[in-house]
Backbone bond lengths (Angstrom), bond angles and torsions (degrees), N, CA, C in turn:
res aa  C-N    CA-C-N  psi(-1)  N-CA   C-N-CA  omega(-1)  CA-C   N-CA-C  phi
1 X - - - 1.465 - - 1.513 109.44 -
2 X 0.985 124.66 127.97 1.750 145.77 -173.03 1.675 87.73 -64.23
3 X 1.275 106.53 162.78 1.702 131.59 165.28 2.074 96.75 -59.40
4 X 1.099 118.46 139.36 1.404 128.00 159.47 1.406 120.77 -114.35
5 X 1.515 118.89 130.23 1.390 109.36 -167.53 1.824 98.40 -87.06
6 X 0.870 136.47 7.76 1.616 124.83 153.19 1.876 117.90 -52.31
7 X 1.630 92.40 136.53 1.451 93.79 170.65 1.348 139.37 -50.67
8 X 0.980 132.98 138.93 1.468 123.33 176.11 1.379 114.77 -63.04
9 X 1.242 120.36 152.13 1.716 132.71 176.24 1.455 105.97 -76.45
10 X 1.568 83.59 104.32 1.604 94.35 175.41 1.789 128.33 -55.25
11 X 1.500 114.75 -3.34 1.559 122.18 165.75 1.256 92.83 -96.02
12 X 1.499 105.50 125.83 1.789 105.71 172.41 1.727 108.49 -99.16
13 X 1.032 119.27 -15.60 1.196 133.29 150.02 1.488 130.40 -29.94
14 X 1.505 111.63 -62.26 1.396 128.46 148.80 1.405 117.45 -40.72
15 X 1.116 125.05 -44.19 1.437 131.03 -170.28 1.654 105.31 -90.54
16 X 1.504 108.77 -26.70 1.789 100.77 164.79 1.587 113.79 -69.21
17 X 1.395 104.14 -44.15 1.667 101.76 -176.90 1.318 113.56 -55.72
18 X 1.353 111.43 -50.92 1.658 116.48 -148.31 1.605 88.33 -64.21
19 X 1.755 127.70 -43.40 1.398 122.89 -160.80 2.044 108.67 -81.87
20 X 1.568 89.80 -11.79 1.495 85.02 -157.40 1.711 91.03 -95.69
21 X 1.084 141.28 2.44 1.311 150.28 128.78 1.421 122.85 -72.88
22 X 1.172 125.57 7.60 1.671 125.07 159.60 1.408 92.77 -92.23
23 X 1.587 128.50 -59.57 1.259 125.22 -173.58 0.908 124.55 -54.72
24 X 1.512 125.64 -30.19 1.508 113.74 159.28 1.267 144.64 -55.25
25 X 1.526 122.73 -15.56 1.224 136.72 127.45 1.543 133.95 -45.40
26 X 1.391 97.88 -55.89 1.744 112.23 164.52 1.616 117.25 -42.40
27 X 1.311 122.18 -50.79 1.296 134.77 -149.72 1.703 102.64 -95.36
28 X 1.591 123.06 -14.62 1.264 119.85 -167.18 1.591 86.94 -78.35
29 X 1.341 124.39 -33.93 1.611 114.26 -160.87 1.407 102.42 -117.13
30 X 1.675 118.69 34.21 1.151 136.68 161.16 1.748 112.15 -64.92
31 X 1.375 131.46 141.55 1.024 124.74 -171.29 1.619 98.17 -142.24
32 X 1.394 116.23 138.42 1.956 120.93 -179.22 1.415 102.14 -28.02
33 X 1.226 119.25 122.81 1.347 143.51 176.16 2.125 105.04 -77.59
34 X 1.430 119.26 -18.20 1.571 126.14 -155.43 1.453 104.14 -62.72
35 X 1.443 105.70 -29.63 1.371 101.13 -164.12 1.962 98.26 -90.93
36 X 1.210 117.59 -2.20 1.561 124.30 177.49 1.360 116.24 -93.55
37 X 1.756 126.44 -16.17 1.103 109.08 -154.67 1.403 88.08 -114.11
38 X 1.799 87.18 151.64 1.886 123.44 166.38 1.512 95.71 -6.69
39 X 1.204 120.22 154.49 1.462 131.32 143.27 1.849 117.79 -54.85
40 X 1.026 117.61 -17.40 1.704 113.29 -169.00 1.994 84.58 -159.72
41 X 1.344 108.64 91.62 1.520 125.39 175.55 1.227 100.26 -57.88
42 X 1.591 119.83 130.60 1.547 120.93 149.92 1.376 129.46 -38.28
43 X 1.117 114.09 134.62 1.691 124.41 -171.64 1.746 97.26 -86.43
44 X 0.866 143.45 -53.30 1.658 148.68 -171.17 1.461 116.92 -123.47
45 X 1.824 97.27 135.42 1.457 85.85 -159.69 1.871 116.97 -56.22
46 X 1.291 111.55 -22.01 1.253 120.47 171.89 1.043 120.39 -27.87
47 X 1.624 111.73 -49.60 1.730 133.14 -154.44 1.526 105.82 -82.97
48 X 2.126 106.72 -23.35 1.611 103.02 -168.14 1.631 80.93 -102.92
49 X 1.453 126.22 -25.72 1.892 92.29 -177.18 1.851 111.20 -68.94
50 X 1.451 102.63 -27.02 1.608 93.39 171.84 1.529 106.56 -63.98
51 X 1.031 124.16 -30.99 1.587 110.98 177.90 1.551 123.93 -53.01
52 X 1.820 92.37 -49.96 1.449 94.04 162.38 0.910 140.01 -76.07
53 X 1.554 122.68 -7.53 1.487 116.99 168.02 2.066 110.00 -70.50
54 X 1.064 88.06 -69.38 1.679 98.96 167.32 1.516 99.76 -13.29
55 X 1.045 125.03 -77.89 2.037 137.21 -138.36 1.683 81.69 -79.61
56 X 1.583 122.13 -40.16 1.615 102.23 162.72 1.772 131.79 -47.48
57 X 1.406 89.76 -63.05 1.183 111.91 -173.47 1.639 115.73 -57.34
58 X 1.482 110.67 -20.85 1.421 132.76 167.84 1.924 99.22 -74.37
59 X 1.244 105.72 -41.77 1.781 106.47 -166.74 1.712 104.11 78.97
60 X 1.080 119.25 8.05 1.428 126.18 166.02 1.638 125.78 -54.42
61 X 1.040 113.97 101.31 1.276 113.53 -165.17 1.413 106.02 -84.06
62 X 1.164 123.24 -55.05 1.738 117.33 161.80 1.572 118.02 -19.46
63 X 1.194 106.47 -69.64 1.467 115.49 -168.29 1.641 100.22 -67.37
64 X 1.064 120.94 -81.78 1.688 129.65 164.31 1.834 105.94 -3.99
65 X 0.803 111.96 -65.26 1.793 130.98 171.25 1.656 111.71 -27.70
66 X 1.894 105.29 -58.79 1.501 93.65 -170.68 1.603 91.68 -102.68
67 X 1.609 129.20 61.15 1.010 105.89 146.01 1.383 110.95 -130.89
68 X 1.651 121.67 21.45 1.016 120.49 -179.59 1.728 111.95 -101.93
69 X 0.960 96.20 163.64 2.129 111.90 -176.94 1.213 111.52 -57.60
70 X 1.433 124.12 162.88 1.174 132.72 128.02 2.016 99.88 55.50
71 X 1.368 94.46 -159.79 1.597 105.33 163.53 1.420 126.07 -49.18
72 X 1.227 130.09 -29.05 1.092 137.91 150.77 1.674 121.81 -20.12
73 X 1.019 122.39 -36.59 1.710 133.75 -178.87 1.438 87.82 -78.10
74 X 1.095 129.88 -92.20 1.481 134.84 -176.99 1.660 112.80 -23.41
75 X 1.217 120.45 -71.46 0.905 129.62 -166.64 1.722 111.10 -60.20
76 X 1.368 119.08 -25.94 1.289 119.00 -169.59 1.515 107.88 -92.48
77 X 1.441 117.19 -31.73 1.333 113.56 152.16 1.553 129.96 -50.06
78 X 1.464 119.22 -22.81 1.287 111.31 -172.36 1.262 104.23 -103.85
79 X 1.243 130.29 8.63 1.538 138.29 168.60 1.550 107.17 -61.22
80 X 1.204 125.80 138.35 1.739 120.22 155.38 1.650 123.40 -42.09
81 X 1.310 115.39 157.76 1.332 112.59 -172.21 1.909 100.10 -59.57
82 X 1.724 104.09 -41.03 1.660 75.28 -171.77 1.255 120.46 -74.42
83 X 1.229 112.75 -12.39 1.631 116.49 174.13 1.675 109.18 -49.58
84 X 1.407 93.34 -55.21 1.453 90.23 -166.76 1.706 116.27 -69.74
85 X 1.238 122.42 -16.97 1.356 116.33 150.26 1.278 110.43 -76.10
86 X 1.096 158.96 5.41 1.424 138.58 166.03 1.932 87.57 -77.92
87 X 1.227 88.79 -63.67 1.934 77.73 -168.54 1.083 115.51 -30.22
88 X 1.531 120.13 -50.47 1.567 121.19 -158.39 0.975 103.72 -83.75
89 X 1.824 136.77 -18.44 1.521 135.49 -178.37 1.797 85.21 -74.22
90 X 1.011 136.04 -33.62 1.774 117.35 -165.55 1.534 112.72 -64.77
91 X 1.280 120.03 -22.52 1.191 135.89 168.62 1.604 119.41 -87.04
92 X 1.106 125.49 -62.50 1.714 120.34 151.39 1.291 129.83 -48.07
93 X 1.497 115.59 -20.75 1.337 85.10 -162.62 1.622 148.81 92.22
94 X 1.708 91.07 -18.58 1.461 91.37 -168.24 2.216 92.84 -152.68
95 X 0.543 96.17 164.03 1.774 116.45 177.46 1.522 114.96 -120.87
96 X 1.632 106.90 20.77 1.312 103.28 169.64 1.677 92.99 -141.08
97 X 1.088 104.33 167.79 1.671 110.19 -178.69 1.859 123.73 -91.29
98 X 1.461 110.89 131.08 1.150 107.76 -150.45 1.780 98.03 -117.18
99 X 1.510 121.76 -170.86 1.236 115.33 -172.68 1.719 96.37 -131.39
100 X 1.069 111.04 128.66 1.460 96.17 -157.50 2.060 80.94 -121.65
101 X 1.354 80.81 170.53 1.977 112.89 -152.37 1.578 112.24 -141.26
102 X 1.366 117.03 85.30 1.376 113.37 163.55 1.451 108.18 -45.80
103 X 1.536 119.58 131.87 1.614 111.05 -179.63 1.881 78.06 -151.89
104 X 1.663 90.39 153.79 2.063 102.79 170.99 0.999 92.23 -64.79
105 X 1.259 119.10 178.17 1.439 130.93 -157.19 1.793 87.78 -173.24
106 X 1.728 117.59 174.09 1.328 120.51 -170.16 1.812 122.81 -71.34
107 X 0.940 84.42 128.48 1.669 76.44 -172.38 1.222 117.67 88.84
108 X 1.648 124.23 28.32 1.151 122.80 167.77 1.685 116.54 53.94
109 X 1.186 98.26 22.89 1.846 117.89 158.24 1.526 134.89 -93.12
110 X 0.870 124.69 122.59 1.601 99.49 176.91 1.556 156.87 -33.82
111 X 1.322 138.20 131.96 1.124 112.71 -160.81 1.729 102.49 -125.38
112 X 1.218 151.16 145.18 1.368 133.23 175.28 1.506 87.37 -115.88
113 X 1.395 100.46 155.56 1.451 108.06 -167.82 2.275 88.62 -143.91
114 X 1.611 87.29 107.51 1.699 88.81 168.55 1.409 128.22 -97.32
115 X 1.068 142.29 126.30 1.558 139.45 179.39 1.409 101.22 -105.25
116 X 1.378 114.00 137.72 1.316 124.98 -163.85 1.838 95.18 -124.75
117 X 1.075 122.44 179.60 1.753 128.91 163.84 2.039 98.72 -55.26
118 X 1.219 108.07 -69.69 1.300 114.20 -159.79 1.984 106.17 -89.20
119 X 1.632 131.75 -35.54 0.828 118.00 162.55 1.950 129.97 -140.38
120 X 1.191 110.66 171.65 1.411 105.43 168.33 1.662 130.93 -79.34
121 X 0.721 157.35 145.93 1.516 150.83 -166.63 1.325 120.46 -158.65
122 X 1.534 119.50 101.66 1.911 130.19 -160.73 1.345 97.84 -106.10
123 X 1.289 106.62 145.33 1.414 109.03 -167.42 1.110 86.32 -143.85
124 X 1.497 104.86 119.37 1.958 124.89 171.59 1.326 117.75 -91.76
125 X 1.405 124.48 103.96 1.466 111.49 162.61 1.543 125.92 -83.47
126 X 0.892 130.25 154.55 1.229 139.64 -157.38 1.562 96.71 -109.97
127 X 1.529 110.39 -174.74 1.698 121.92 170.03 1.310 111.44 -54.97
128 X 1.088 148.29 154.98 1.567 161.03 147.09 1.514 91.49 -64.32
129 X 1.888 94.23 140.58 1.166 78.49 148.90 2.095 88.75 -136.77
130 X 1.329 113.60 137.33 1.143 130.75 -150.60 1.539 94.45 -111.18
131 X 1.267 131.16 138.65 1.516 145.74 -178.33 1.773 115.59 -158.66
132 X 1.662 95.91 72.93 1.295 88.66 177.65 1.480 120.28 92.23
133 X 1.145 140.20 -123.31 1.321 152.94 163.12 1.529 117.21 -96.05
134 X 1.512 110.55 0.76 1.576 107.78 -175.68 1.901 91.81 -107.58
135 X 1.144 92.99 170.80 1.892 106.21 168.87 1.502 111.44 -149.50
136 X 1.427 116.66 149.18 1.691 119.02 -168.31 1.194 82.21 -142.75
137 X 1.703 121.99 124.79 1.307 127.45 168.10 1.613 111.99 -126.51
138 X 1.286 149.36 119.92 1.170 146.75 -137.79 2.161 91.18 -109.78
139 X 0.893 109.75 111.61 1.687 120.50 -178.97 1.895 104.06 -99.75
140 X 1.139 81.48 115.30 2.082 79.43 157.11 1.070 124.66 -140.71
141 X 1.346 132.71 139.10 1.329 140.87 -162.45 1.856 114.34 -98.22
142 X 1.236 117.26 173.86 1.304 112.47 -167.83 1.612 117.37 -67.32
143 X 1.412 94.61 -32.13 1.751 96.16 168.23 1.339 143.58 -93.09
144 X 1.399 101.02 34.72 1.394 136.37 -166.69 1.429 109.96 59.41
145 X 0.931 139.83 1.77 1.737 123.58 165.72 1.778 103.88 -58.32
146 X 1.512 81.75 150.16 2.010 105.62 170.06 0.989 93.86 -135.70
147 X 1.811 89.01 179.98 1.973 116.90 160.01 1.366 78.21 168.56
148 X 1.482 103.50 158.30 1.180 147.33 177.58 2.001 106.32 -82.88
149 X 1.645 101.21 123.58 0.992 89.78 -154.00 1.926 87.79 -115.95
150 X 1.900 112.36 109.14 1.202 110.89 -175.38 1.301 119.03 -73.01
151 X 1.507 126.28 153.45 1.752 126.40 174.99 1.422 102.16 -130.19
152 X 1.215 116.53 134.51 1.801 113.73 145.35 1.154 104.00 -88.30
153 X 1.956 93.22 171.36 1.502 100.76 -178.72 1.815 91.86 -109.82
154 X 1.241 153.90 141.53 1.451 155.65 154.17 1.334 94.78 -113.86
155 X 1.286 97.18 179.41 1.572 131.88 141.67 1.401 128.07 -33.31
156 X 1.354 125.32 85.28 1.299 124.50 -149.50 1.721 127.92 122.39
157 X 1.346 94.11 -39.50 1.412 89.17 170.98 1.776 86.38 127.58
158 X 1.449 116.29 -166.47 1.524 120.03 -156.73 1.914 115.94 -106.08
159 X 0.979 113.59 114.84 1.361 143.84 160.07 1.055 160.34 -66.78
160 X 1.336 118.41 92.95 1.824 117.75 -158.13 1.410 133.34 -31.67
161 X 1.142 120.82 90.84 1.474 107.43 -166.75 1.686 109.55 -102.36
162 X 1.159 112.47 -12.65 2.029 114.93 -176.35 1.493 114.90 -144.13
163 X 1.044 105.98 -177.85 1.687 110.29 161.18 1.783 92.16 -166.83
164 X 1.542 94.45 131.10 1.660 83.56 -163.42 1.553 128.66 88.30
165 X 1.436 112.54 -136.21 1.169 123.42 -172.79 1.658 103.01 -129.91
166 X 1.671 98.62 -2.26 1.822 99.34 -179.42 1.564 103.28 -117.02
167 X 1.376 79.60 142.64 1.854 102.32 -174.55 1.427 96.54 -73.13
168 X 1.845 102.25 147.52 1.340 109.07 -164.09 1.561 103.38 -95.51
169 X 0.960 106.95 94.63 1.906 108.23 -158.81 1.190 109.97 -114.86
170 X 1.691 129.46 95.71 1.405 120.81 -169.04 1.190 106.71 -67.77
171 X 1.491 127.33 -63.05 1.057 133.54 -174.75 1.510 116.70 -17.11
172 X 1.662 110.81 -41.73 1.469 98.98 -177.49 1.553 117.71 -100.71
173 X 1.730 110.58 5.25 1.265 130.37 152.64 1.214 112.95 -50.79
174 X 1.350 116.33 -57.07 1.670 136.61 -179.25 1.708 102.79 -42.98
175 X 1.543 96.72 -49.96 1.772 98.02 -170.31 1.222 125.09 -77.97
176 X 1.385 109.92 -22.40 1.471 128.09 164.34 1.742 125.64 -82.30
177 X 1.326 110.56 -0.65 1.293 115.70 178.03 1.908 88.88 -115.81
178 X 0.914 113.16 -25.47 1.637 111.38 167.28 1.550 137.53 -51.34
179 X 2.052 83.73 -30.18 1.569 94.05 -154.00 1.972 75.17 -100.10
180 X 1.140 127.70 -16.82 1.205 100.40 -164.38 1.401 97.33 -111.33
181 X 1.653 125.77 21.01 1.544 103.40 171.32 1.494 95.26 -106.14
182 X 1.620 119.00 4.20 1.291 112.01 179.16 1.616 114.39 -96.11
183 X 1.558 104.94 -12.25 1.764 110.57 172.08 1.679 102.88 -87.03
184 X 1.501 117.49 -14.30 1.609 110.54 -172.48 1.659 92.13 -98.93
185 X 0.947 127.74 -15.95 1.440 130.82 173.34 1.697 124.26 -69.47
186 X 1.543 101.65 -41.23 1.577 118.27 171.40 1.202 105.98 -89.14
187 X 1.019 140.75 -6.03 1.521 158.07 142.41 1.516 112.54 -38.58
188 X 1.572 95.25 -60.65 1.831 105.06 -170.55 1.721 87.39 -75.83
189 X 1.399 128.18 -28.93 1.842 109.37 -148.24 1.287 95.57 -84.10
190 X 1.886 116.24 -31.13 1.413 113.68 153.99 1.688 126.25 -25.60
191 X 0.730 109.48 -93.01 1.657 144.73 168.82 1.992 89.13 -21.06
192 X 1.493 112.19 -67.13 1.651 113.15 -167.86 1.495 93.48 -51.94
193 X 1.424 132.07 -56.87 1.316 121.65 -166.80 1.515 119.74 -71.79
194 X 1.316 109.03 -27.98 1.737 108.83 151.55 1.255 115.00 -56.67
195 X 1.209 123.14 -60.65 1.893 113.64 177.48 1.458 114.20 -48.59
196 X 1.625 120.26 -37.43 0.990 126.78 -162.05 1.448 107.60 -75.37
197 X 0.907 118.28 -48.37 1.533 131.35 172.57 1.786 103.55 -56.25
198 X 0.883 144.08 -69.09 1.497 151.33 151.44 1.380 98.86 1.99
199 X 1.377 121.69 -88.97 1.718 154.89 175.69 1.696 95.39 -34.69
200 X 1.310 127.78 -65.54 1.648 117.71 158.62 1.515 133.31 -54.69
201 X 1.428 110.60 -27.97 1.788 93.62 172.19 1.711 99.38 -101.08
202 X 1.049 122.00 25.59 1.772 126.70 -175.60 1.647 86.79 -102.92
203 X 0.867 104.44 -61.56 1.626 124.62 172.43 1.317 120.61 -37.12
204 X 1.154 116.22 -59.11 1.888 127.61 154.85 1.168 116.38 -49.74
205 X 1.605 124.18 -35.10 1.285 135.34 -144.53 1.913 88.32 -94.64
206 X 1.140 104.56 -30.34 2.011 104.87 -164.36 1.959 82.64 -111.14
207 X 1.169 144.08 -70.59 1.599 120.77 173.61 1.250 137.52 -75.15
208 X 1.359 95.73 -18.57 1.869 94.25 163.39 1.386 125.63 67.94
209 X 1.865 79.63 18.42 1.905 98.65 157.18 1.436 97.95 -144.37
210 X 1.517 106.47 166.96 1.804 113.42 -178.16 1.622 92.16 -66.85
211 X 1.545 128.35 172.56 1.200 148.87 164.53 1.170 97.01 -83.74
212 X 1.485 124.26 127.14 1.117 129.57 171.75 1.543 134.18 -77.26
213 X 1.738 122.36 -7.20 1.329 140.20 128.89 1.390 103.29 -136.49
214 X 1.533 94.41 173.92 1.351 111.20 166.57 1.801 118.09 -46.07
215 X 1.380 106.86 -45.37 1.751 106.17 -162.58 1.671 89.40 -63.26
216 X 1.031 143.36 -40.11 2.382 120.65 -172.46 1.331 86.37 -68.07
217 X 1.689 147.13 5.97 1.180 104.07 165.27 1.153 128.99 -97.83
218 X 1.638 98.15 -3.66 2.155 107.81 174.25 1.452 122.89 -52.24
219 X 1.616 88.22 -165.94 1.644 90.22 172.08 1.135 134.60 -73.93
220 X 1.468 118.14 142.46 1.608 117.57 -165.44 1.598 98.15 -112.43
221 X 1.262 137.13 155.51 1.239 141.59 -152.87 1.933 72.42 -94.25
222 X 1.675 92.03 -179.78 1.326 94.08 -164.15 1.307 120.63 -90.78
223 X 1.276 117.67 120.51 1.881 123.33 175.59 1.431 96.11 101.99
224 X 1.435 114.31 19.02 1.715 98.20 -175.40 1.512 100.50 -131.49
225 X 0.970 115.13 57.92 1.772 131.16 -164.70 1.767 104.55 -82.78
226 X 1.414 131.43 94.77 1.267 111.78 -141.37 2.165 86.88 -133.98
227 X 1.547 137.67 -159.30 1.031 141.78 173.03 1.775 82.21 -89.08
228 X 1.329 153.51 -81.78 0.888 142.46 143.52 1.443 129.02 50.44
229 X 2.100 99.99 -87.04 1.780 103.81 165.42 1.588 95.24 -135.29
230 X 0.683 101.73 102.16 2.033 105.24 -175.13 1.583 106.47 -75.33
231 X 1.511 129.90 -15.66 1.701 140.01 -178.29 0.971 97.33 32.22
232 X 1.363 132.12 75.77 1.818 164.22 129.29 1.765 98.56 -66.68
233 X 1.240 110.77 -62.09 1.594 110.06 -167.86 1.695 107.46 -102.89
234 X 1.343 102.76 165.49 1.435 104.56 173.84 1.870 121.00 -80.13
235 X 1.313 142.88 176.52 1.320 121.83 -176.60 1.700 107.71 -73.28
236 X 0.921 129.51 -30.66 1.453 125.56 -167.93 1.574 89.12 -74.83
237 X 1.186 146.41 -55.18 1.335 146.57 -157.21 1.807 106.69 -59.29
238 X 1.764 91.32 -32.90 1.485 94.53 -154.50 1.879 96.43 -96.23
239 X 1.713 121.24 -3.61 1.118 125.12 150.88 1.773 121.02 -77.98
240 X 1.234 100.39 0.70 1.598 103.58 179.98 1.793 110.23 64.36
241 X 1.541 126.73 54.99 0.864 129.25 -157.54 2.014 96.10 -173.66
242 X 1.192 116.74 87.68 1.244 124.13 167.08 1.008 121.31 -158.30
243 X 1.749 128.39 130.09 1.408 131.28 175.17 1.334 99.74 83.86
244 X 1.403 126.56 37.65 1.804 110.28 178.46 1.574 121.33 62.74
245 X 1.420 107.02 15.59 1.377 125.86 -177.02 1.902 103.40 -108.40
246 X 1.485 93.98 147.99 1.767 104.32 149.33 1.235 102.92 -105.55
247 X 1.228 124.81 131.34 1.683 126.25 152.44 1.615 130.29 -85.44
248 X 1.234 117.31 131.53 1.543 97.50 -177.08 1.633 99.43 -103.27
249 X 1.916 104.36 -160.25 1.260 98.73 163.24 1.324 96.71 -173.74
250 X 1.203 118.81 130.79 1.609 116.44 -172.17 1.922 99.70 -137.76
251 X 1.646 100.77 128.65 1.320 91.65 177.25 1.694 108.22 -100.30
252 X 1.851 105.42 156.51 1.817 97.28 -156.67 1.639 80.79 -128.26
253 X 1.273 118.10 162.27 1.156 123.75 -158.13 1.839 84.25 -120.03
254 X 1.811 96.38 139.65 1.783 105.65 -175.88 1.127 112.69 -69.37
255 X 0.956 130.55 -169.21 1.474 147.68 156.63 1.173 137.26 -38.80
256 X 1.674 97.41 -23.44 1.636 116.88 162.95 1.733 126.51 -106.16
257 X 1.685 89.46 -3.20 1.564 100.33 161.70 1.585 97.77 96.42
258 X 1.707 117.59 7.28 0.972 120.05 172.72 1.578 116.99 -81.86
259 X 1.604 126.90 141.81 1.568 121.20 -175.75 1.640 103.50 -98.94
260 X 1.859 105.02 95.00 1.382 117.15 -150.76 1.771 80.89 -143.07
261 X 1.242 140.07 -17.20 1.346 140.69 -165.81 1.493 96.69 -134.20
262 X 1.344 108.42 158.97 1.490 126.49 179.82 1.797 104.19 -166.89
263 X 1.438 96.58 148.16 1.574 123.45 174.15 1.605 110.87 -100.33
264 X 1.728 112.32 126.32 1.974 106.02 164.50 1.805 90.62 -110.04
265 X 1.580 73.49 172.68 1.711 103.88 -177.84 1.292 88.10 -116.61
266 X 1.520 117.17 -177.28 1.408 145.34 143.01 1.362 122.87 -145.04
267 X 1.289 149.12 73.43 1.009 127.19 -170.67 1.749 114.63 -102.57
268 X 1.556 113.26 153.17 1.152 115.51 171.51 2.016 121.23 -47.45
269 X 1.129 99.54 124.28 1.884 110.92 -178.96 0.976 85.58 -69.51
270 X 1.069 167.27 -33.80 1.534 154.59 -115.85 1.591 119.20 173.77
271 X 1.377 124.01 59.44 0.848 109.90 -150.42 1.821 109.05 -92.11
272 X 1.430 138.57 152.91 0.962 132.24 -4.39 1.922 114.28 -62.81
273 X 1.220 99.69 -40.33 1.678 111.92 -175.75 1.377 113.27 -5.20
274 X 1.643 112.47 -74.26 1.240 120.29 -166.38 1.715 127.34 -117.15
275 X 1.439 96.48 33.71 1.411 133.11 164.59 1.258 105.92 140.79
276 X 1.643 99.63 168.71 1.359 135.34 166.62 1.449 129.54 -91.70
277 X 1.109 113.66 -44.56 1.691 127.06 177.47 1.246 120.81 -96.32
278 X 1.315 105.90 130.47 1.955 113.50 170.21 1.041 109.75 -48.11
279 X 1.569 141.46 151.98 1.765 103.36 115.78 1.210 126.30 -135.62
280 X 1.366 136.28 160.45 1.270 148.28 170.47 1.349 136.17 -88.82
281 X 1.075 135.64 123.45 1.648 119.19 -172.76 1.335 87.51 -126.06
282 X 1.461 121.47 126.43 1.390 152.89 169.05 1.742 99.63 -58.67
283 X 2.133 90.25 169.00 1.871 71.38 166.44 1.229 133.76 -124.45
284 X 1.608 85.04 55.16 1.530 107.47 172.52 1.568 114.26 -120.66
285 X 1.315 92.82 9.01 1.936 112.73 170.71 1.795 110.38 60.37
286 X 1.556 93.88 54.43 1.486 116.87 -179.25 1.520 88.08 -106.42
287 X 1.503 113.96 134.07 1.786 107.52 171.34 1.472 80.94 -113.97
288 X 1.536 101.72 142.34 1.336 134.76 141.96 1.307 117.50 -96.20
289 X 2.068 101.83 165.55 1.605 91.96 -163.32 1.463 103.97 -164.56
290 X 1.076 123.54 104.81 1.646 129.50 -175.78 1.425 133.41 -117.39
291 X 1.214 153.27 140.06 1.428 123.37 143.21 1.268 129.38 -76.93
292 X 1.576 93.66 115.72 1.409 124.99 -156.63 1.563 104.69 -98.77
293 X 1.061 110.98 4.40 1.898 126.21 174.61 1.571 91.84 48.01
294 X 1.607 118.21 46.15 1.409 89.28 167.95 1.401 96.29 127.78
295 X 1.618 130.84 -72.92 1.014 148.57 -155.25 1.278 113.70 -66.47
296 X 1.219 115.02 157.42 1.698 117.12 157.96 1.247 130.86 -79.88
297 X 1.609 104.31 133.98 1.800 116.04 -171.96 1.240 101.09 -60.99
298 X 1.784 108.17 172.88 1.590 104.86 163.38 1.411 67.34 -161.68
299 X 1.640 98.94 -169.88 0.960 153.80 -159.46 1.832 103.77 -55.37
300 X 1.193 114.39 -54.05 1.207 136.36 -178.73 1.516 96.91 -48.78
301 X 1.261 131.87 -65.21 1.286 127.08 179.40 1.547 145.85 -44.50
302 X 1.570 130.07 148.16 1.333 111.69 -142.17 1.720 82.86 -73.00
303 X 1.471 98.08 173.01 1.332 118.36 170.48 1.923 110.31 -86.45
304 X 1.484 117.44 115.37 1.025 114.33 -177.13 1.563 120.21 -71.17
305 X 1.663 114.85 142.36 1.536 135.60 168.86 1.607 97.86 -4.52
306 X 1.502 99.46 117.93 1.500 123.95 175.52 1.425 123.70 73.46
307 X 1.230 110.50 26.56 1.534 137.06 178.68 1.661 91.36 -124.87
308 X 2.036 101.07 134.06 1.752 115.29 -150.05 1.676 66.85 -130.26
309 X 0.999 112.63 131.71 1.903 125.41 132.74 1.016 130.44 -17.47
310 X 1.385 156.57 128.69 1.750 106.22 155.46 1.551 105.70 -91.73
């Protein structure tokens, strides 16, 4: 979760309970931290959130790694590389790697100060306020955003557990960057069967018969553009294999029994992995769109968001 420029909740109390009951969940599937921590452990939690700002502001994933909680270590390693810079950009600030600068700061508190390619970024910590095994350190940045920056104490020394009032929980980062590379994904298989459809009546339009599969519509070596390889589609498209998709293609004969119309599929290669939903495009270039657990759409299926009836 990014810095929020809303005020902090003036009961800090409230803000121990609400987090120190997330951690109690956190901490049951907590596992010895000894073999994760620094060579020379921070003495105050102050000393380990500057650590973690730094190993952000670095984009260091090693270091970044043993300063997180619980499951959190595990889980953030098994993220993809860009995943794991999105995490560490929520804390920097930046998606490029910066050089960060213990400097005093007001009130004889700490201040980390990151320099990035394009900007600078100071990060004020405030007083601790320490309860036990938990820590609440109040951070503000130059453009007035805060949040409350939570720590446990483990094995090892002290550990990011919040920002705010929300627990820093990759795992369900993981599920939420899951659910939306699989709606930007059916997004693109959308879009392939719109191009694809395009690339077949373009195709009719210059031979003045349907393509009889997908492969005469690939690439044609150069100047040799023939019914053959017409290079309308790209090679993966024209193997019926793009975006974690199968593509089909069936040509349907009109109303006069002429083969002037055709139906695509898309179905997930992999299904759940690399989608959830069928789809079908009619041959009136209506896409339908279901979870088809696998199966192929047809006709029967609703017509997906921004698809009209006639």
């Amino acid at each position: 979760m990014t810095f929020s420029s809303s005020k902090r909740a003036p009961a800090a109390s409230v803000a121990l309970a609400l987090v120190f009951v997330a951690w109690a969940t956190l901490a049951s599937t907590s596992a010895s931290r000894a073999q994760d921590a620094p060579p020379t452990a921070p003495k105050t939690p102050s000393e380990a959130l500057t650590d973690i700002l730094a190993s952000a502001c670095r984009l260091n994933e090693s270091q970044f790694s043993t300063h997180l909680a619980g499951e959190n270590t595990a889980a953030f390693r098994a993220l993809t590389p860009d995943q794991r810079l999105k995490v560490m950009a929520r804390l920097s600030l930046s998606d490029q790697p910066g050089k960060p600068l213990l400097v005093s700061g007001k009130g004889g508190q700490p201040a980390m100060r990151c320099t990035g390619p394009g900007a600078t970024v100071e990060y004020q910590l405030g007083e601790p306020r320490v309860h036990e095994n938990l820590a609440f350190i109040p951070v503000s940045v130059a453009d007035g955003a805060d949040a409350d920056f939570g720590l446990i104490k483990e094995t090892g020394g002290w550990h990011l557990l919040s920002i705010g009032l929300v627990l820093f929980d990759i795992p369900q980062l993981a599920k939420q960057w899951a659910v939306a590379d699989a709606a930007a994904r059916e997004d693109a298989v959308v879009q392939d069967l719109r191009d694809l459809s395009e690339a077949i009546k373009r195709y009719y339009r210059v031979f003045g018969a349907m393509p009889e599969s997908l492969a005469v519509l690939g690439p044609a070596p150069k100047d040799q553009v023939s019914t053959e390889l017409a290079s309308l589609v790209d090679q993966d498209m024209a193997a019926g294999k793009k975006d974690g998709y199968a593509f089909r293609y069936r040509i349907v004969p009109d109303k006069s029994g002429n083969d002037t119309a055709f139906e695509l599929a898309a179905t997930p290669q992999k299904y759940p992995d690399t989608g959830k939903r069928s789809f079908y495009m009619d041959s009136s270039s209506k896409v339908h769109g279901d979870d088809k657990k696998g199966a192929v759409a047809t006709y029967e299926d609703p017509l997906i968001d921004g698809e009209k009836s006639e």
